[in-house]
N, C-alpha and C positions, 0 to 999 in steps of 0.2 A: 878691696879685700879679695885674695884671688880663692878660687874654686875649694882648694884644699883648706884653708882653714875656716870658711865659711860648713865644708863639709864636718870638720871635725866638732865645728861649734853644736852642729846640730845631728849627731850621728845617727842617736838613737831613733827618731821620727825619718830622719830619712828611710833607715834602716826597715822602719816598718813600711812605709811607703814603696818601696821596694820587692818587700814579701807580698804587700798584697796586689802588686802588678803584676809580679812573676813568680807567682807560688814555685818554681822548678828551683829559683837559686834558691841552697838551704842556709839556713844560720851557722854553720862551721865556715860556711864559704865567705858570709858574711862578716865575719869575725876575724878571717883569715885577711880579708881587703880592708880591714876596718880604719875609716880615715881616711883611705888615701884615693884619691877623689880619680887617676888615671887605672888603676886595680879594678877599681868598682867599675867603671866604663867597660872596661874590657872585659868582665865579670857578666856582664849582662850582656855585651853584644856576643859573647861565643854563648851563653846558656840561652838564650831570648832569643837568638837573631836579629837583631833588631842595630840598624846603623848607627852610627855614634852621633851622629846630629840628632837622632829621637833621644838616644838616653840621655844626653845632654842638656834637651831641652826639657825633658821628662822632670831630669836633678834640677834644672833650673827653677819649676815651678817647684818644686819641692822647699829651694833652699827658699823661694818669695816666701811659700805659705807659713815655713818655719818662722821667718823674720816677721811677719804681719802679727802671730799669735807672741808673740816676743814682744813686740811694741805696742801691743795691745793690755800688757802685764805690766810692763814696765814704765807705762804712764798713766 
């Protein structure tokens, strides 16, 4: 499953995930990347500074914790 629909699957929790890393990106910005998993990257490395291997792996653990709390309901 590649990045982008894993992200769409789970927007909303990243999304928060996201605010409370970097409180500077706001929710218009949020909403304006919403889904699209190369937006949001580049969303946070120009607002954050921060390299696209961190936010990357950052979304990464993001999309795990999402999928754990998911398969934890779902079984």
């Amino acid at each position: 499953m590649s990045n982008q629909n894993v992200l769409k699957g789970n927007w909303k929790s990243v999304a928060v995930a996201v605010k409370e890393k970097w409180e500077q990106i706001s929710n218009d910005e949020l909403t304006r990347v919403e889904g699209n998993y190369d937006q949001l990257v580049g969303l946070i490395q120009r607002k954050a500074g921060q390299s696209r291997e961190q936010v990357e792996a950052f979304l990464s653990d993001c999309f795990e914790r999402s999928g754990s709390a998911y398969d934890r309901v779902a079984y």
